[in-house]
C-alpha angles and dihedrals in degrees: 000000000000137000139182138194082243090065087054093047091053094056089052085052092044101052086054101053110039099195096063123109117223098230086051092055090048090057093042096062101035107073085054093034102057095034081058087065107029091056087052088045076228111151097016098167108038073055095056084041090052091048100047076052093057081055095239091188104165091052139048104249083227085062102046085058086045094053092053091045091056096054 
């Protein structure tokens, strides 16, 4: 299984604020959180790990890294 520091920070989030389902908070920090990464090249290969998890089946995960470092 993987898990990330993001996973950790959401339950932070989520026993502060008590409303707050697990699966939205996920989705609150990720976008900001990978990017976070992605933008440094930092972790390159528990990414790749993370994205062959997500089943990224039409692409190469490698790709999918290459195409957000381009932008």
């Amino acid at each position: 299984m993987l898990i990330t520091s993001a996973h950790t920070m959401e339950h932070a989030m989520g026993s502060y604020h008590e409303n707050l389902v697990h699966g939205a908070g996920l989705i609150m920090i990720a976008h900001a959180y990978y990017d976070f990464f992605a933008e440094r090249k930092a972790a390159e290969e528990r990414m790749i790990k993370i994205a062959k998890a997500m089943e990224w089946r039409t692409r190469h995960p490698e790709k999918i890294l290459l195409e957000h470092w381009m932008n």
